[in-house]
C-alpha positions as CSV (number, residue, x, y, z in Angstrom):
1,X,152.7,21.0,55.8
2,X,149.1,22.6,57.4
3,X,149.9,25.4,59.5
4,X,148.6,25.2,63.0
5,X,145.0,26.3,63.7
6,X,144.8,28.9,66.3
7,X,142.1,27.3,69.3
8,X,140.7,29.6,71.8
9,X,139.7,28.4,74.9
10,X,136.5,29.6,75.9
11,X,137.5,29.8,79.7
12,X,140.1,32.2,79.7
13,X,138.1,34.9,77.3
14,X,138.4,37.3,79.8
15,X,142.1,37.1,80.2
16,X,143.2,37.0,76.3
17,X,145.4,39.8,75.5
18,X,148.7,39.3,73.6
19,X,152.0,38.9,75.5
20,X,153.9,41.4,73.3
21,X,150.9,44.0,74.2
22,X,150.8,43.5,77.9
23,X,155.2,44.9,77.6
24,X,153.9,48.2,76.1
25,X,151.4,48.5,79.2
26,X,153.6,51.1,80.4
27,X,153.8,53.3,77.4
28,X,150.3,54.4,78.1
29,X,150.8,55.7,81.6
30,X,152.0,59.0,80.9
31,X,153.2,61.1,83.4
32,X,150.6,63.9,84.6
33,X,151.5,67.3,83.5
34,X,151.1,69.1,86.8
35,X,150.1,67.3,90.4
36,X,147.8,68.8,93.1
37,X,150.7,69.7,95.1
38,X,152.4,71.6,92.7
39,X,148.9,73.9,92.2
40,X,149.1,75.1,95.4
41,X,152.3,76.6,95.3
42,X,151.9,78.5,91.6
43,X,151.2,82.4,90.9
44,X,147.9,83.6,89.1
45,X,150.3,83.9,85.8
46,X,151.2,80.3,86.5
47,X,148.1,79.8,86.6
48,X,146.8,80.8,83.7
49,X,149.7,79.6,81.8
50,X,148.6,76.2,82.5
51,X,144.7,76.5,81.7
52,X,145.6,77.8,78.3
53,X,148.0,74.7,78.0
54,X,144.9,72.2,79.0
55,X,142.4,73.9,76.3
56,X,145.2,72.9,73.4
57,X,144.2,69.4,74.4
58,X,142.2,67.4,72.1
59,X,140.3,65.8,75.5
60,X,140.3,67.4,78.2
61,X,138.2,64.9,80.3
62,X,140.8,63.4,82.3
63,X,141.8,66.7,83.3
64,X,138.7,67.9,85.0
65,X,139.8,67.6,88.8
66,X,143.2,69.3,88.1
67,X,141.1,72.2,86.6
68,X,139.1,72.3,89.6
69,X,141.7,73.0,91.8
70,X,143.2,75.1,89.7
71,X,140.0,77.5,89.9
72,X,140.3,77.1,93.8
73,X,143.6,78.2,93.7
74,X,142.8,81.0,91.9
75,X,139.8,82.6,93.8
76,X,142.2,81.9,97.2
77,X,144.8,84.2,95.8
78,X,142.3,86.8,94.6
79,X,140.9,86.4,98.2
80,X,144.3,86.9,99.7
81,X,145.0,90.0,97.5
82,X,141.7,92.3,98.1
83,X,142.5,91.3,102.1
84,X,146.1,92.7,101.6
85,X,145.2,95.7,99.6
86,X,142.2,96.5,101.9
87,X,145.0,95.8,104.8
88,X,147.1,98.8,103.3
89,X,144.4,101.1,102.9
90,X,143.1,100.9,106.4
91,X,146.4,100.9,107.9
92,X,146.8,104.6,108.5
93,X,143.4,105.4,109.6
94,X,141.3,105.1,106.5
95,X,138.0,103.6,106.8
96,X,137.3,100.2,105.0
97,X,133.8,101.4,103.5
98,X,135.6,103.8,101.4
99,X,137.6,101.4,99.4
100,X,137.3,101.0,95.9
101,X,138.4,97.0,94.9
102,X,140.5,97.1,92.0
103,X,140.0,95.2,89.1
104,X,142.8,93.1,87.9
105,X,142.8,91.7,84.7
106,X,144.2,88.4,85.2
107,X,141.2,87.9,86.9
108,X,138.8,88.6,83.9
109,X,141.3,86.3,81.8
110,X,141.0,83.9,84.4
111,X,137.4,83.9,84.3
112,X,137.3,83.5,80.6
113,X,139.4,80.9,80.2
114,X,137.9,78.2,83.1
115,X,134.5,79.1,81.6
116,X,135.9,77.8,78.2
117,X,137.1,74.9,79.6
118,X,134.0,73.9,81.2
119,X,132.4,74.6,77.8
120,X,134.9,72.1,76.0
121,X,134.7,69.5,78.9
122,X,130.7,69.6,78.9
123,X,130.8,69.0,75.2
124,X,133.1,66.5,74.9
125,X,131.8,64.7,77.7
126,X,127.9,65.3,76.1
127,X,129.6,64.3,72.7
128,X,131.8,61.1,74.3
129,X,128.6,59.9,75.8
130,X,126.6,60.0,72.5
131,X,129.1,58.4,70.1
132,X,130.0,55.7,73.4
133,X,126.2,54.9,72.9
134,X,126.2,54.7,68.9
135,X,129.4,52.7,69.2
136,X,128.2,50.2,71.9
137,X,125.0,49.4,69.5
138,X,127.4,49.4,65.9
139,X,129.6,46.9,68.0
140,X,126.1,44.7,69.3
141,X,125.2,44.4,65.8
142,X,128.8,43.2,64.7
143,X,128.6,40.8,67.4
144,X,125.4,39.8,66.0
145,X,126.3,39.8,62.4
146,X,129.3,37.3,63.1
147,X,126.9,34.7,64.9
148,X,124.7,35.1,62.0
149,X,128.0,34.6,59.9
150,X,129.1,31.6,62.1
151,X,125.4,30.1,61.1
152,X,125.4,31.1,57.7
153,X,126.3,28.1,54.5
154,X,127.7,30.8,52.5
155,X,131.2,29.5,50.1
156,X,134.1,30.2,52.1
157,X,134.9,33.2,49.9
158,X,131.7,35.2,50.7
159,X,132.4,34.1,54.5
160,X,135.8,35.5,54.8
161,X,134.8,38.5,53.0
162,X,132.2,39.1,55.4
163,X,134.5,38.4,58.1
164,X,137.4,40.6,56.9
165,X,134.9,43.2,56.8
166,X,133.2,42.9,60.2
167,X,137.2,43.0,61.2
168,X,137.6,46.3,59.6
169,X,134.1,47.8,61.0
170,X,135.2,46.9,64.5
171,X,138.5,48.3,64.7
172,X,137.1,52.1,62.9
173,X,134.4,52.0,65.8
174,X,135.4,53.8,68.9
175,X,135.4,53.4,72.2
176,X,131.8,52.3,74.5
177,X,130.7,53.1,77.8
178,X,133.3,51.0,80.3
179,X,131.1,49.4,82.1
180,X,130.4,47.3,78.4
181,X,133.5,47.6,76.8
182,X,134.6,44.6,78.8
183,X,132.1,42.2,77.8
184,X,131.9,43.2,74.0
185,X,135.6,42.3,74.1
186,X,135.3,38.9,75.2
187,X,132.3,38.3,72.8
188,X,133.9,39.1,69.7
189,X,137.7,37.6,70.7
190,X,135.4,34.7,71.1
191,X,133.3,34.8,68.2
192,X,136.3,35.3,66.3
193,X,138.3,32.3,66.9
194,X,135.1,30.1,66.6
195,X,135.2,31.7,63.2
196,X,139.0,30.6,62.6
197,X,137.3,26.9,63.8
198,X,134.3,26.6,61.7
199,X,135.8,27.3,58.7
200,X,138.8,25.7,59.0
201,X,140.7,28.2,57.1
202,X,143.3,27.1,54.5
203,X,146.5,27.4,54.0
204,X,146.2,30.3,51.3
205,X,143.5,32.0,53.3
206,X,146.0,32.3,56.7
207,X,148.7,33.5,54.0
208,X,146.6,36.1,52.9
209,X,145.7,36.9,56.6
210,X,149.0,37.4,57.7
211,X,150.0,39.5,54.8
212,X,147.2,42.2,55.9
213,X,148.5,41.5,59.5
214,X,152.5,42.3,58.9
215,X,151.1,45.3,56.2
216,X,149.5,46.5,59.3
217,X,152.0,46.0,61.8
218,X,154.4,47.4,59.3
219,X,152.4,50.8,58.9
220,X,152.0,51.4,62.6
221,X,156.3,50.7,63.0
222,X,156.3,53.2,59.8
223,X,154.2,55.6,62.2
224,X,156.2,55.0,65.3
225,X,159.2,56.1,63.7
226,X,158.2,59.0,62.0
227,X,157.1,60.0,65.1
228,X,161.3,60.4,66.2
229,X,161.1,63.8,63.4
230,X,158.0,65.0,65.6
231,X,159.5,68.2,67.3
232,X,156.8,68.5,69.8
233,X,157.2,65.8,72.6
234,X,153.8,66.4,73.9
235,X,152.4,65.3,70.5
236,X,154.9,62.5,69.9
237,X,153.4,60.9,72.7
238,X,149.8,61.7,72.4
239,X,150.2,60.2,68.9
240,X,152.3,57.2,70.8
241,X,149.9,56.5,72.8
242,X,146.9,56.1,70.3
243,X,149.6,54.1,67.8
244,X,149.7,51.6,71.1
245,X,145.5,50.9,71.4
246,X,145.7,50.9,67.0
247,X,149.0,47.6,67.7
248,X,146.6,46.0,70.3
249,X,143.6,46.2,67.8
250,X,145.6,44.9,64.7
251,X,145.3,41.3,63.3
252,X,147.0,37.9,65.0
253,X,150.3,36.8,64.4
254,X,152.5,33.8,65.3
255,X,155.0,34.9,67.7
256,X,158.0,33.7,65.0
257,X,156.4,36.4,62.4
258,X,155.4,38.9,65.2
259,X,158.5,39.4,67.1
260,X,160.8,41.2,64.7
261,X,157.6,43.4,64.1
262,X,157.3,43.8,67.6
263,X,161.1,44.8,68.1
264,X,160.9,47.3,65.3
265,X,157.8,48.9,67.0
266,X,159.6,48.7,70.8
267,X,162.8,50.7,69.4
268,X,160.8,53.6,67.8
269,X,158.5,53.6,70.9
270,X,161.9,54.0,73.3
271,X,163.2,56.1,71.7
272,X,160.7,58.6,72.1
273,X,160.2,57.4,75.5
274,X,164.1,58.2,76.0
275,X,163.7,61.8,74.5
276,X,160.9,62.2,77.3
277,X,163.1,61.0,80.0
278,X,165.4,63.4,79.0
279,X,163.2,66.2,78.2
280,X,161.8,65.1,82.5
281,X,166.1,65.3,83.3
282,X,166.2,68.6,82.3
283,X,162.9,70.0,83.9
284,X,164.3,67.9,87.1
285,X,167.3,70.0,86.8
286,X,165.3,73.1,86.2
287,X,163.4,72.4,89.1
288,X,166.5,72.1,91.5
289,X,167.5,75.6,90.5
290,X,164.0,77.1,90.9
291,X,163.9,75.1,94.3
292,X,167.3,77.1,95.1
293,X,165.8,80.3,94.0
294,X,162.9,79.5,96.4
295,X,164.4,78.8,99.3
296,X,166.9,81.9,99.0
297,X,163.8,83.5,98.9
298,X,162.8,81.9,101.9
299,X,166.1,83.1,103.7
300,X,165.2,87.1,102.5
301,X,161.8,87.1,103.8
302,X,162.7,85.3,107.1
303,X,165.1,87.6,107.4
304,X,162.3,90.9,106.7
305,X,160.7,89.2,109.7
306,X,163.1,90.3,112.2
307,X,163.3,94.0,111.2
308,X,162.5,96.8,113.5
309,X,159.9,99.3,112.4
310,X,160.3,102.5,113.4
311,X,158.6,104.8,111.0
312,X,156.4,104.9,108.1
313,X,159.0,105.1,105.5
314,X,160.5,102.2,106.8
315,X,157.4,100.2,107.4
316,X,156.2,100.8,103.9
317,X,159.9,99.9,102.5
318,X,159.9,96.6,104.1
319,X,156.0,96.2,103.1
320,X,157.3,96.8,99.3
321,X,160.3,94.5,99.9
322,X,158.4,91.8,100.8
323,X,155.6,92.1,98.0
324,X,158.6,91.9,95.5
325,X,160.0,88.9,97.1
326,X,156.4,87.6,96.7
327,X,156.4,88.5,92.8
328,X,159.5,87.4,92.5
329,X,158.4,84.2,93.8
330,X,155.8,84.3,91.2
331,X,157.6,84.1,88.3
332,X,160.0,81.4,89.6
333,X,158.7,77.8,87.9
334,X,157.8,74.7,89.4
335,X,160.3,72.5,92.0
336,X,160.5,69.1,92.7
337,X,157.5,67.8,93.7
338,X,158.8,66.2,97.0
339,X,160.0,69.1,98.0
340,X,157.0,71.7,96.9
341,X,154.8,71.4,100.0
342,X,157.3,72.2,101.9
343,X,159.3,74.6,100.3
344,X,155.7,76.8,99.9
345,X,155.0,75.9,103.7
346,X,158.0,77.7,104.8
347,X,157.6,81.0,102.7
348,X,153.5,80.8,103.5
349,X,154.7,80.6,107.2
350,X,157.2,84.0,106.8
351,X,154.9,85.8,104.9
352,X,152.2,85.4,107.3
353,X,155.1,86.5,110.3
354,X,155.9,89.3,108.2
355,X,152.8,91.0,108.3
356,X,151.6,89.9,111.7
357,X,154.5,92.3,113.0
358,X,153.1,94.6,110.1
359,X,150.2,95.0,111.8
360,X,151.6,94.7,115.6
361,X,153.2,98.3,114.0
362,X,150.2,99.9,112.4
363,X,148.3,99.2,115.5
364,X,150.7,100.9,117.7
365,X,151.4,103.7,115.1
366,X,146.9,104.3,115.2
367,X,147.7,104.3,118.9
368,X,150.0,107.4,118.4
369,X,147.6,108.8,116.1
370,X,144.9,109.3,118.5
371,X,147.4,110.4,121.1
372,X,148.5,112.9,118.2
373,X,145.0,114.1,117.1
374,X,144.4,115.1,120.7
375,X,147.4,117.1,120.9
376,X,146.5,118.8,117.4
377,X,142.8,120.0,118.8
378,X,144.1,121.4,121.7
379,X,146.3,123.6,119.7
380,X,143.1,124.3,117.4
381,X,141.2,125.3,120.9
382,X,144.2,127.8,121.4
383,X,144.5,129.1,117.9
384,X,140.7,129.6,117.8
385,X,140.8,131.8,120.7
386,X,143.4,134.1,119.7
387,X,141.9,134.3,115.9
388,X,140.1,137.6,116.9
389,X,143.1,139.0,119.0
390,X,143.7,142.6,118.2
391,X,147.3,142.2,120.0
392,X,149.1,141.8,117.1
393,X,152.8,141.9,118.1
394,X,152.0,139.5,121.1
395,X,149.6,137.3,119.3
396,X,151.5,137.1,116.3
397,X,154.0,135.3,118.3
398,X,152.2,133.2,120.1
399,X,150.5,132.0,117.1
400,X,153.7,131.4,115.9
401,X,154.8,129.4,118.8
402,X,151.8,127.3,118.2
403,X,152.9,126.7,114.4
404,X,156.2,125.3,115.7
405,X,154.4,123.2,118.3
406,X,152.4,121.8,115.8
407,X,155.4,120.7,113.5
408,X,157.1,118.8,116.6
409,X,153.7,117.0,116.7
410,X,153.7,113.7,115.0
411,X,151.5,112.7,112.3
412,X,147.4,111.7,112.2
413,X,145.6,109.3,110.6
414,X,144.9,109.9,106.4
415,X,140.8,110.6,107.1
416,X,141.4,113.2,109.7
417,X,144.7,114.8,108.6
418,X,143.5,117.2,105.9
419,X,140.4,118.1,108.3
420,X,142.7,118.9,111.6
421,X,144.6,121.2,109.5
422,X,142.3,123.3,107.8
423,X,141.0,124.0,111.2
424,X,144.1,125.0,112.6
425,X,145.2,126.5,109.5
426,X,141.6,129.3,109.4
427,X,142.1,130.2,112.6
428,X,146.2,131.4,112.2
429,X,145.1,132.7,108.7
430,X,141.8,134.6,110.2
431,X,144.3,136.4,112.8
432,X,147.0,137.5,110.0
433,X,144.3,138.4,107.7
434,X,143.1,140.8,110.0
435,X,146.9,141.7,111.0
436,X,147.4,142.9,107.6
437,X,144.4,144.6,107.1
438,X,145.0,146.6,110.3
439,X,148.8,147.1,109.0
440,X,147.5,148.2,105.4
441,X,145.6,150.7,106.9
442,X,148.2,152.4,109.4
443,X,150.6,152.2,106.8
444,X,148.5,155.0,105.3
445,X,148.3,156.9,108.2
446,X,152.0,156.6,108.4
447,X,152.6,157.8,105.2
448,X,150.4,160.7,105.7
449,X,152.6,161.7,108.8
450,X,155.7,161.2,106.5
451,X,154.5,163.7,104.7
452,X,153.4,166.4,106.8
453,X,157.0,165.6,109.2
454,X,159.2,166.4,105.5
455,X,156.3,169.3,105.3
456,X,157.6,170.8,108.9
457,X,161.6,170.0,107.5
458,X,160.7,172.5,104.2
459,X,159.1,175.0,106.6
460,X,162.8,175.0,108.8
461,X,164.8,175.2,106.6
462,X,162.8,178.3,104.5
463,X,161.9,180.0,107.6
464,X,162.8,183.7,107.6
465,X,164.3,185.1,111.3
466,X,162.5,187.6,113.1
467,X,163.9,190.4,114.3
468,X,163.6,189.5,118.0
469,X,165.5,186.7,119.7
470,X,162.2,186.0,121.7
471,X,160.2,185.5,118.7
472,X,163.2,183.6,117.0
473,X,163.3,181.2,120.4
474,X,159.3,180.7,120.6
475,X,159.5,179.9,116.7
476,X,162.1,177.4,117.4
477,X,160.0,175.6,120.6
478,X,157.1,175.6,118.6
479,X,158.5,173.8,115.3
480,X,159.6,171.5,118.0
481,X,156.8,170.8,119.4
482,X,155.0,170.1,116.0
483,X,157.6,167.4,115.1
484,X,157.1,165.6,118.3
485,X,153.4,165.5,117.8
486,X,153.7,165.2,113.9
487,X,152.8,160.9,114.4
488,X,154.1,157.8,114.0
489,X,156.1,157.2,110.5
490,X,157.3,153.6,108.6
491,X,160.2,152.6,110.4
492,X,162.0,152.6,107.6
493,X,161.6,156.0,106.7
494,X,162.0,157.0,111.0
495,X,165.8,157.1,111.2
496,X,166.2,159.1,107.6
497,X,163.7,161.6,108.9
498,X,165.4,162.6,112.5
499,X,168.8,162.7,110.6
500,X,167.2,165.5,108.5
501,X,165.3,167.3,110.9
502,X,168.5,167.2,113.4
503,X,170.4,168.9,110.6
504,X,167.9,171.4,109.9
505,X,167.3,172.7,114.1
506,X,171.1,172.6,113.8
507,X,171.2,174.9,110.8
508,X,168.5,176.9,112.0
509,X,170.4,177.2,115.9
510,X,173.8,178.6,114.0
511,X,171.2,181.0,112.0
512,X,170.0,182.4,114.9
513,X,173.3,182.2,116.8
514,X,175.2,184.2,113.6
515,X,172.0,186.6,114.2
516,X,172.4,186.9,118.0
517,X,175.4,186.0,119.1
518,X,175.0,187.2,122.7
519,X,172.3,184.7,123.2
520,X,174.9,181.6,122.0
521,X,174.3,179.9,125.1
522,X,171.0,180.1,125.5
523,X,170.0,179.2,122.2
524,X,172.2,176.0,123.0
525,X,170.3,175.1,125.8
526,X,166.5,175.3,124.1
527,X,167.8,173.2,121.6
528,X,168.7,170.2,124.1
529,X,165.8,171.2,126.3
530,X,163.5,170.5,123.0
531,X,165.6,167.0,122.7
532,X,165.6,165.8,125.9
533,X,162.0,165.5,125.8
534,X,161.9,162.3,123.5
535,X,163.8,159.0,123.8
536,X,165.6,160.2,120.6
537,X,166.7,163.5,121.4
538,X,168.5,161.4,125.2
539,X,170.1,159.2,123.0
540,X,171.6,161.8,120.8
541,X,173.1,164.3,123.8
542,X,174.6,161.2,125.6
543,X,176.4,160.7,122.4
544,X,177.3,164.1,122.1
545,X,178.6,163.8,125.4
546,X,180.3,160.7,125.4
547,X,182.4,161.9,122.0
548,X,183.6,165.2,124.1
549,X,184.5,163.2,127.2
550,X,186.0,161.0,125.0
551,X,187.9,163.2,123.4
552,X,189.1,165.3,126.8
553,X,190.3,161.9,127.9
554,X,192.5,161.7,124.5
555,X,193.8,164.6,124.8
556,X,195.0,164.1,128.4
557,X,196.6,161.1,128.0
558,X,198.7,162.6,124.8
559,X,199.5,165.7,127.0
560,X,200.6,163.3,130.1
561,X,202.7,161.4,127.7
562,X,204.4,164.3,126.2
563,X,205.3,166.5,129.3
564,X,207.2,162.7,130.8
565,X,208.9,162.9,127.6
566,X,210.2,166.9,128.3
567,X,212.0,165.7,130.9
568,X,215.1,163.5,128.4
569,X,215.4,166.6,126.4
570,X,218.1,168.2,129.6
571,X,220.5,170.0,128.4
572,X,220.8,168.5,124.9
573,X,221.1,171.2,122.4
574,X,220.1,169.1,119.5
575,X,217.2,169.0,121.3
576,X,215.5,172.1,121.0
577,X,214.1,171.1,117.8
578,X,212.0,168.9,119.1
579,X,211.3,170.5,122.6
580,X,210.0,173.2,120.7
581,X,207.5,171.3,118.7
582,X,206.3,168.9,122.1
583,X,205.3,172.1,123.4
584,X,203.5,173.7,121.1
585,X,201.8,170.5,121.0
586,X,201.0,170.4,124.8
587,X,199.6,174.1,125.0
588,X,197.3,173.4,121.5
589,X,196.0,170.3,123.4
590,X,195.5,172.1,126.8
591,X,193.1,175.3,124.9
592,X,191.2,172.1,123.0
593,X,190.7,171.0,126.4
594,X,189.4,174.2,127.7
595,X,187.3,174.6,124.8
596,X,185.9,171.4,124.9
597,X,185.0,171.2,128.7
598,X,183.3,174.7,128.3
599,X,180.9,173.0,125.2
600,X,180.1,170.1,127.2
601,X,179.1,172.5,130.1
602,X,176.4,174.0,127.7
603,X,175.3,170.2,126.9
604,X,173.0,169.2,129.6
605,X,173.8,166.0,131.7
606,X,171.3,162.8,131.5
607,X,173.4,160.8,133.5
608,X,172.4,158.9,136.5
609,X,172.5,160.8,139.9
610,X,175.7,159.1,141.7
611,X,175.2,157.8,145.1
612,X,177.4,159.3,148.0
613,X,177.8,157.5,150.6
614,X,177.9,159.8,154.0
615,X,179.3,158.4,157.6
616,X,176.7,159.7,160.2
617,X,177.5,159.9,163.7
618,X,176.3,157.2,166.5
619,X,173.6,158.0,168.0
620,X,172.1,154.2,168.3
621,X,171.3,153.4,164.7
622,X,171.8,150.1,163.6
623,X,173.5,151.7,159.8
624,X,176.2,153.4,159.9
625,X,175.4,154.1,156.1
626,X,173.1,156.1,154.1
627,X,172.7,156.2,150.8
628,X,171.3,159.7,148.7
């Protein structure tokens, strides 16, 4: 039986394409690995990440707009961070013309990497363009070369040969310029069933035919398959894809022979096309969680909004806060691509909130600032004009009042805080420079006088007695004298020094006294006279004083008691005892009384004068009172 002659009509060229390759159309639409949306929302990590995954691409072409927008991205985030970073420099005061822009090095990788893109994409397209041009004339002359074929009286043998092998040359050649493509195809599908016509192909020759066919069909199944062991699935269906054009290329076959074929070739191709919907479940899945992530970091940075700044610290706590939600942020992957735009939106929309009321705080705290500097040159003013002061106990404190004025006063901006306080700081350290100069120097006076006062306490206590009382007396006044003129001595040497010079008058007074003991009293009162005449000397007779009166006023109180108690004794003759012993005890107390009143007769008083009040008699006056 003749098997049935394939006929092509000529009117529906344009429209021949196999039915079993038009149900693989959608195998070649492979999803897009990123969209524009999803761009807009990634870090410059993310970024990168994604440029170096486009250079492993063996064409790069079709992604040329994605790249694009990739760069844009880019240089808006590198825009975004030298306007933040020159933000936080200037918001304490510092001028902008003094920032240094820092060099990140993302950015130089950045660079590097779109550069090398555009290198592959200009010479791919350069190189696509040539070999679409060399293709488009090798596929002119096949078309050429089969009319010549169709004209030729060559046997049958030589024909088909010819044929197979203009076959052959047309499916190695690659692709041609689009707008051509097209049109070649219809000429050769055309050419090539008037071929089938002419030469009324046998029965044998169609046999033959359809063995290379199902050989060929059978390799690219083989392919397919193998394709399953592939464990990258971006190269499973890269390599898909091209085993789909190489199907659509291969020889004609009846639909009876072709469909098994075709079945084979569908079941490796889902498969594949199974492991990526599962591979897209999972990434959906990822994506929810990332979206989750997202949005809690929505919620945080919403929530950094509404805080209160009232101090540096906590400005510049809430400033790090929120560039670590933003980091964080970063690092988190893609989300579902219906909800990207408005997931970003909303943190876009916080972060700018945040660091509006950022800046409503800096402007406020430069307010205070100014307010601040003011405050700080007054008090530079006022230290200035006491720097020369040769008060030193009163300026000393006032300068030190200043110090703690300053402290109370808030802070200045960075450029004029070191400045402010150097001023201030020369003038308070001019002032105690000079204060301890001056004190260096009287300290050597002092201890010159320290000195010459132990000097004058040597000379007291070796001094031989004359052998008049006179002489003795002047000697005394005079020695006196010399010690109250002797200077000013360290104050810590001042108290030491009167305790020894007290003891040696007093040593020198009972010398004299032993000597001349008819002149007691009168050697007595020289000494006081001599002490009463520094502030000293007062202080010591009103203690001397107040020790005797206080002891007087003991003394009377214990007599007092005793004498009430004299009067239980009666007639009790176990009493006696103890009668006896009360008082002897009464008349001791009475002669220490005595003895003591007389000594602090010879201690003159310093006392106040009391005020006696005297009742005149009326002769008209308004008082009745006077006071003396």
């Amino acid at each position: 039986m003749e098997e049935k002659k394939t006929v092509i009509d000529e009117s529906t060229l344009g429209a021949a394409v196999p039915l079993e390759l038009a149900e693989t159309e959608e195998l070649n639409n492979s999803e897009t690995l990123i969209s524009p949306d999803e761009i807009e929302s990634l870090s410059k990590n993310h970024l990168i990440d994604v440029l170096n995954e486009f250079l492993t691409f063996e064409n790069v072409e079709p992604l040329a707009n994605l790249a694009k927008l990739i760069n844009e991205r880019f240089e808006k985030l590198v825009k975004e961070e030298q306007e933040y970073k020159l933000k936080q420099f200037t918001q304490d005061g510092s001028i902008e013309e003094d920032a240094e822009p820092a060099v990140d090095p993302l950015d130089k990788k950045f660079e590097f990497l779109y550069k090398s893109f555009r290198k592959k994409i200009t010479g791919q397209r350069v190189q696509k363009e040539k070999s679409a041009l060399e293709n488009l004339a090798t596929k002119k002359l096949i078309i050429e070369e089969l009319k010549n074929l169709l004209k030729s009286n060559d046997n049958f043998t030589s024909s088909y040969n010819k044929f197979q092998a203009l076959q052959s040359k047309w499916r190695s050649t690659g692709n041609v310029p689009k707008l051509d493509e097209n049109t070649l195809y219809e000429n050769h599908h055309f050419l090539t069933g008037k071929f089938y016509d002419m030469v009324k192909i046998s029965n044998e020759l169609r046999e033959l035919d359809k063995k290379k066919n199902i050989e060929m069909k059978t390799q690219l199944c083989e392919k397919v398959e193998n394709l399953l062991n592939q464990p990258s699935l971006k190269k499973s269906l890269s390599e898909l894809s091209y085993l789909q054009k190489e199907w659509r290329e291969s020889g004609y076959l009846a639909k009876e022979l072709s469909d098994d074929l075709w079945k084979r070739f569908k079941t490796a191709s889902d498969k594949i096309q199974a492991r990526k919907k599962e591979h897209y479940a999972k990434v959906k899945q990822q994506q929810e969680a990332n979206l989750s992530a997202k949005i809690a970091l929505c919620d945080e940075l919403e929530t950094l909004t509404k805080s209160e700044f009232t101090s540096f610290k906590i400005a510049r706590e809430a400033s790090e806060k929120a560039e670590a939600i933003y980091a964080q942020w970063q690092k988190i992957g893609f989300v579902p691509k219906s909800e990207n735009g408005a997931c970003w939106k909303r943190f876009k929309k916080a972060r700018h909130q945040f660091y509006n009321v950022l800046d409503v705080f800096y402007a406020k705290q430069r307010s205070e600032f100014d307010g601040n500097l003011k405050k700080k040159v007054e008090l530079c003013v006022k230290a200035e004009s006491l720097q020369e002061s040769t008060e030193w106990i009163a300026t000393a404190e006032a300068l030190k009042k200043l110090q703690v004025e300053w402290k109370n006063i808030g802070p200045v901006a960075r450029k004029d805080s070191d400045a402010i306080w150097s001023r201030f700081r020369k003038a308070c350290d001019l002032f105690f420079s000079n204060k301890v100069k001056h004190e260096a120097a009287a300290e050597g006076v002092l201890k010159v006088n320290v000195v010459a006062r132990e000097a004058l306490i040597d000379k007291i206590n070796t001094l031989q007695l004359a052998s008049e009382i006179n002489e003795n007396i002047a000697v005394l006044k005079q020695l006196q004298e010399e010690w109250q003129n002797a200077g000013e001595v360290p104050v810590r040497e001042e108290s030491r020094l009167n305790n020894v010079f007290g003891i040696a008058v007093e040593k020198l007074c009972g010398r004299i006294t032993a000597s001349f003991p008819e002149n007691h009293k009168l050697i007595q009162r020289i000494k006081y006279e001599q002490m009463l005449k520094t502030p000293k000397g007062v202080e010591q007779v009103k203690r001397e004083r107040s020790v005797i009166k206080d002891r007087i006023k003991k003394l009377e109180t214990e007599i007092t008691n005793i004498e009430n108690n004299l009067s239980f004794f009666g007639n009790s003759k176990s009493a006696n005892p103890l009668l006896t012993e009360y008082t002897d005890k009464v008349s001791k107390g009475k002669l220490e009384i005595n003895e003591l009143k007389s000594q602090l007769q010879s201690i003159p008083s310093v006392d106040p004068p009391q005020v006696v009040e005297v009742i005149l008699p009326k002769k008209g006056r308004k008082n009745n009172l006077k006071k003396y």
